[in-house]
N, C-alpha and C positions, 0 to 999 in steps of 0.2 A: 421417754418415748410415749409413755398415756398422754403424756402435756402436749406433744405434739401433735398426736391422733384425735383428742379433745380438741384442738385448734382447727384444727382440717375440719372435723367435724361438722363445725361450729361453721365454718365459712363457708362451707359445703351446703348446708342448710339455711342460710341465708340468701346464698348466691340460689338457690335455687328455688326460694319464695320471689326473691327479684326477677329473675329469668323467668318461672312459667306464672308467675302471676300478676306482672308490670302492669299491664293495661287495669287488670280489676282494682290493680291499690290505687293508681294515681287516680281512677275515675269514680271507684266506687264504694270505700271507706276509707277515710281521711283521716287516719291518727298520726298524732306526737307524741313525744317522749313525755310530756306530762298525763297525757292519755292513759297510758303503761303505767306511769306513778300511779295514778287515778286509782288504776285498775287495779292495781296489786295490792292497795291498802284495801281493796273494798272484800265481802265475803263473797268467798267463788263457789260455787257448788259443782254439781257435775254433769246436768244434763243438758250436753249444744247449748244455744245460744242464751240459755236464759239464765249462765254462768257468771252473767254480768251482777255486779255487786248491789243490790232491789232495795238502796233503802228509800227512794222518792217518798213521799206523803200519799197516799189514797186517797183520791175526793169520794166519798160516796155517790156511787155511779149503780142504779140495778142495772142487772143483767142485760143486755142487750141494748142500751143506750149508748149507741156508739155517736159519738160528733167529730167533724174535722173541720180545721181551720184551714185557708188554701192560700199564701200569699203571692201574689203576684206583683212583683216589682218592672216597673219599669223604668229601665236603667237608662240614664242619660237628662233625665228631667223632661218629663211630660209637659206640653203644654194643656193643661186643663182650661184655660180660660178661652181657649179654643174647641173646648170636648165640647161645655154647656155654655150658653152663650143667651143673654136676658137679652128678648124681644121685644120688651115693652117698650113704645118711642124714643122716652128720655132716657131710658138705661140702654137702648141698642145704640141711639144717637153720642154718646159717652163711647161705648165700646169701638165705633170705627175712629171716633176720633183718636183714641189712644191707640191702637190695633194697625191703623193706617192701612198700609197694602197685605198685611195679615190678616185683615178682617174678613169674617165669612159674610158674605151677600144674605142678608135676611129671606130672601124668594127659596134659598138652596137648605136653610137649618131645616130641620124634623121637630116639628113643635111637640113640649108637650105640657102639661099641667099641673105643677106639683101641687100636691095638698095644704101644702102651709102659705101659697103665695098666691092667693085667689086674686087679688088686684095684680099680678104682675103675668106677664108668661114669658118662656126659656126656649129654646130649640138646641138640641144636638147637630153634632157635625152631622155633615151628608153623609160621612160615611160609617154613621152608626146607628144603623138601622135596625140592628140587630140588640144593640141595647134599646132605642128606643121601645121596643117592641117590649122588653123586660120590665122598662118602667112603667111601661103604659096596664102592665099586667099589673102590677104588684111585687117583681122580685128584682127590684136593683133600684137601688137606693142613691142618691148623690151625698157625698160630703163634702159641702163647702170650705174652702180656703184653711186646709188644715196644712199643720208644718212644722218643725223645728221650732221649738220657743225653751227657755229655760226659765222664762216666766213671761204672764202676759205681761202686752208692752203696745206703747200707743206711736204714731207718726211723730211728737213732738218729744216723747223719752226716747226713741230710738236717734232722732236728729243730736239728743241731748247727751249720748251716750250715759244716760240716768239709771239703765235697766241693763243683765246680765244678757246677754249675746250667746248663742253658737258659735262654739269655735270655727275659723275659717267657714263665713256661712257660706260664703259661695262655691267651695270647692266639692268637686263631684263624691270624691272618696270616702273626706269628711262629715258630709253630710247623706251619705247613702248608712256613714257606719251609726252616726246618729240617731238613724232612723231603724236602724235594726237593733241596735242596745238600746235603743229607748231610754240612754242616760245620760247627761251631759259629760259626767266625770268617766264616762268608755268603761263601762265593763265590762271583764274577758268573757261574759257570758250574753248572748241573744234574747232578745224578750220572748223568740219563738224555745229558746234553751231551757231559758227560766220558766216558763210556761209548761212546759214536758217533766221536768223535776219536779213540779206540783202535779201535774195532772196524772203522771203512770198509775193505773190503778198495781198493787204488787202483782198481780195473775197477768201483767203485760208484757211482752217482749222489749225491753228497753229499744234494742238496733232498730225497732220498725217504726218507734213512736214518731220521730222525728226524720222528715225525707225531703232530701233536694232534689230535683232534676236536674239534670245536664250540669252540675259546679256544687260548688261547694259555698256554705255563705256563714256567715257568723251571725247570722240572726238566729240558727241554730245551735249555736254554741253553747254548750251545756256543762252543768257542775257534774250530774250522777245520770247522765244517758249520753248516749254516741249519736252526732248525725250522722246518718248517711247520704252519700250522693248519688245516685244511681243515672244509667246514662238516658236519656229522653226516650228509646227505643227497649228500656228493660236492665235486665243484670250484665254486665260481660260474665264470659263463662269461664271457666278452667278449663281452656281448649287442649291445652298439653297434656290435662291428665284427666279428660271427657271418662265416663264413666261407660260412655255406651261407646266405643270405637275402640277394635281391638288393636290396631297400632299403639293405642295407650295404654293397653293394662300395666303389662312389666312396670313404665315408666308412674303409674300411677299408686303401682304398690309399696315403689321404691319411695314415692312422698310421703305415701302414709304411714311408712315407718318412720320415714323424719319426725311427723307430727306425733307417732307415738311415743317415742323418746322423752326421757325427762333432762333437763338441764341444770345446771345447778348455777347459772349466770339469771338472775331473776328477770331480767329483761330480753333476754331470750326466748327463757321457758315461757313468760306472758306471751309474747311475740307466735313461740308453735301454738299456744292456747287458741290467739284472737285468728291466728292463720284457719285453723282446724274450726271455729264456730262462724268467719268465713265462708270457709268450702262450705260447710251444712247451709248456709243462708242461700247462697248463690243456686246452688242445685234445690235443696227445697223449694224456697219462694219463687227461682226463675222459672220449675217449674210449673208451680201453682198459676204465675202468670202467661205461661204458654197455653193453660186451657180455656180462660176466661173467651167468651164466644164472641166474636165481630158485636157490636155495636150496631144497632139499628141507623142511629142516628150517622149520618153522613157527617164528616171527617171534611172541615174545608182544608186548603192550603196550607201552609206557614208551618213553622217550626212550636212555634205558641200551644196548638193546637195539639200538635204529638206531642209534647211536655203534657198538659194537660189528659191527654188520652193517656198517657200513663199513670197518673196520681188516680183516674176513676179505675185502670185495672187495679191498683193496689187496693181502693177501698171496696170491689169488688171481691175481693177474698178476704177481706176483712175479718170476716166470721172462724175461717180457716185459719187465719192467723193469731186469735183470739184477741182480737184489737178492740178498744171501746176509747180509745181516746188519741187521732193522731193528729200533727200538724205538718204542713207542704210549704213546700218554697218553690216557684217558678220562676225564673227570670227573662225577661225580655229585653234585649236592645235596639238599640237606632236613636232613643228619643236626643240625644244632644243636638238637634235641630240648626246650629248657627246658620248655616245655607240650605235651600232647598226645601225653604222649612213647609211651604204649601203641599209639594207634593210629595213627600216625604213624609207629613204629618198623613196625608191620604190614604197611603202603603200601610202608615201603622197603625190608622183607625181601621182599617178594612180587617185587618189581621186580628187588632184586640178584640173589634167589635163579632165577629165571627167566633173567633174563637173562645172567648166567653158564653156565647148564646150555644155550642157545640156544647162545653160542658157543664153549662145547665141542664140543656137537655137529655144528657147523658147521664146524670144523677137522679135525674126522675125518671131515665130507663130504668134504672137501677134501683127504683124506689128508696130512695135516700136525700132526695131534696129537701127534706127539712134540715137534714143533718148532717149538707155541708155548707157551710158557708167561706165564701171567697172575698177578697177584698184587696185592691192595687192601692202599692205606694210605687214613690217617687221623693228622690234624694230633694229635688226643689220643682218649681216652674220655669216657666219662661218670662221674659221682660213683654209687656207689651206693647212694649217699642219697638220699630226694628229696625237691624243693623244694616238692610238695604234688603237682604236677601234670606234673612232671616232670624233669629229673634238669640239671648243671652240671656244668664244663669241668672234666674231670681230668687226667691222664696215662698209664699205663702201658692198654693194648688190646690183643685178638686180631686177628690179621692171617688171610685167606685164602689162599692159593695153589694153583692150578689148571694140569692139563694132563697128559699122557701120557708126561713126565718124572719128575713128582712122585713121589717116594714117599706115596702115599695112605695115608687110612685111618689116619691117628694124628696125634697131637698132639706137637706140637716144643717146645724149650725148658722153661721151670717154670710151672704152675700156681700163682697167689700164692692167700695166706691171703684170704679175702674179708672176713676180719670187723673190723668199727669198731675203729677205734683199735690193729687188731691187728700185726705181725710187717710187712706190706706196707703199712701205710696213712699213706700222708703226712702227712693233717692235719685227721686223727678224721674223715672225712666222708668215706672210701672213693674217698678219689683214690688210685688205687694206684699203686706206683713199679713204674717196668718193672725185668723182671729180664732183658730182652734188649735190646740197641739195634738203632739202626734199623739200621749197619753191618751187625750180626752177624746180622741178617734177611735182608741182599742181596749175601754172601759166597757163597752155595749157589746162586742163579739165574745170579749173572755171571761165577762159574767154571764152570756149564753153558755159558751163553754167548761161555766162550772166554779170560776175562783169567786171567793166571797169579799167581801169588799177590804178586809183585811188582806188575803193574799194582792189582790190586785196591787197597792202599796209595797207589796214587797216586789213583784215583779217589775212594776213603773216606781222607782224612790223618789220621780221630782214630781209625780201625780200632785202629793198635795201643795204644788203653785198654786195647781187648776182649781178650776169646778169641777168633782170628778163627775154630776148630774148634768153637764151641762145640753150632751145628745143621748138620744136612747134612739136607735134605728133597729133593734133587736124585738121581734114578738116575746 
């Protein structure tokens, strides 16, 4: 009879973390049964959330030196060689030729002047005006032809098949995962993972270090911290068992006996543990984030933009939270451009460009612009050839990177040849090979952020292909 009453029990209280808590698990903490493993073997203590198991490394951080990383992916493969676009005669006169009916009209680019290219000049798309304005400041920086490489590699070893390859380079999945493990050989953990495991200082809340908006992504993916996902507009709630609506108390007391219960199924008892420092999360921080005050700065369109307007309320109570070290994941889609790709690309420069310069400016409401810095990937580029109506999966792209660190106002790394068939082109149809890897793009953000040149090795293992000196775009 216990046996059976234990069973019930048991299913009773599962069935009813599923039932009144559906929407916040699938949206807004994403564990697995290794997670639980994780968890159980680590040292648990007793107070809420900070019950998770602290053994991460300590970077020495004084007090109040808080910095965040902010990644912004944009999913589908950006056309960068359409973001910035070399005006100088014979390098613009190459670009339509290869570009053909993709190519931006020189009268329409936004010129501007990088520092390192005094004989040449560049113009941005028309429709980023919003970043030229950032470059033209000093806080946004370009990165040249960065990409997937497993070692560098030239037009005639790559013809040659002489040099080690990215698996499936062209495929979206394969190389978005590439570019968030940052390892050729895929491991179960995210460079943004790996990065939080070194960086928690021990007085951190593990659950806040690391934060997605809107999805879940394994650039987060971590040995000794949790991501989380949280939804573009804040926490979901515990609406069935709301603290403040008296239709819910009864139903709310009767939870919190479940979670007071002990179990003796260890995957259970974890299971009321991670539920019960959950509820504390959700009502704590959702509330800390319901006070934070409207934003001066005006809020454009797009979905981009609310993503973003919530990573600045997080780091807006940052203080509150006692946070001094966290990192963000944004995701953006549309860019797989095959058709439509002119006005399409239009839509989603107006969006990025906006919504990046939003929250810039939002962080120097915040007096915090030196110490965020943000930065877009992309699984690949685009071809610049095109397929009539618009452009296919290439490799080698321009990267962004933003913030009051940055050294702005110029272009990083090498400008590749643009032309068919020419010195950069893989295979006659202007997929260009990166002349930087992804390592040697996120060498200068994670030593602002603190790791020494030994950690960065451990978090990038195929770093030493590269030059890991080869850009510094970081003050």
């Amino acid at each position: 009879m216990r046996t059976i009453l234990k069973e019930k029990r048991q299913k009773l209280f599962l069935w009813s973390l599923h039932h009144l808590n559906s929407r916040f698990s699938a949206r807004s903490l994403n564990m697995k049964r290794r997670d639980f493993i994780k968890l159980g073997s680590a040292a648990v203590a007793t107070s809420g959330l900070m019950s998770f198991g602290q053994t991460a490394k300590a970077l020495s951080i004084p007090t109040g030196d808080y910095k965040a990383l902010v990644c912004i992916f944009l999913l589908g493969g950006n056309d960068g060689f359409n973001m910035i676009v070399p005006t100088s005669n014979f390098d613009y006169d190459e670009y339509t030729a290869s570009r053909q009916n993709m190519a931006i009209a020189k009268a329409d680019l936004l010129p501007v002047s990088p520092l390192s290219y005094g004989n040449s000049s560049f113009g941005f798309h028309p429709q980023l005006a919003e970043l030229q304005s950032l470059f033209n400041s000093g806080k946004l920086g370009v990165m040249a032809n960065v990409g997937n490489l497993v070692e560098p590699i030239t037009r005639q070893q790559y013809l040659e098949r002489s040099k080690s390859l990215p698996d499936q380079l062209f495929s979206h999945n394969d190389q978005q995962d590439q570019w968030r493990y940052v390892d050729p050989q895929a491991q179960k953990t995210g460079l943004g993972g790996r990065v939080m495991d070194l960086a928690v200082p021990n007085n951190q809340d593990p659950l806040l270090t690391g934060i997605s908006i809107d999805g879940r992504t394994n650039w987060l993916s971590s040995q000794l911290n949790l991501d989380l996902a949280i939804g573009r507009n804040g926490f979901d709630q515990y609406s069935y068992v709301a603290p403040d609506k008296n239709w819910t108390q009864d139903r709310r007391a009767a939870f919190k006996a479940l979670l007071d219960n002990n179990y003796q199924d260890p995957f259970i008892d974890e299971f009321k543990g991670l539920q019960s420092r959950t509820m504390e999360l959700v009502e704590r921080v959702g509330s800390q984030i319901d006070t934070v005050p409207d934003f001066t700065t005006l809020k454009p369109e797009g979905s981009l933009a609310t993503k973003l307007e919530m990573v600045a309320k997080m780091i807006a109570i940052r203080a509150e939270l006692g946070m001094e070290r966290q990192v963000f994941y944004v995701g953006m889609g549309g860019y797989d451009t095959h058709d439509n790709h002119i006005s399409r690309q239009q839509a989603l420069f107006t969006e990025l460009s906006q919504s990046m310069k939003y929250f810039y400016d939002v962080t120097a409401e915040l007096g915090v612009e030196q110490s965020v810095t943000s930065f877009t990937s992309s699984e690949f580029g685009r071809t610049l050839t095109s397929n009539g109506d618009g452009t296919d999966h290439a490799w080698g792209n321009h990267q962004l990177v933003m913030g009051g660190a940055v050294r702005g106002g110029d272009i990083y790394g090498q400008i590749p040849s643009l032309e068919i068939a020419g010195p950069d082109d893989a295979n006659d149809d202007g997929r260009i090979i990166p002349t930087t890897s992804v390592e040697q793009y996120m060498v200068s953000p994670l030593r602002w952020f603190g790791l020494t040149d030994n950690e960065l090795n451990g978090v990038m293992p195929n770093l030493a292909a590269f030059d890991p000196n080869a850009v510094d775009f970081m003050l």
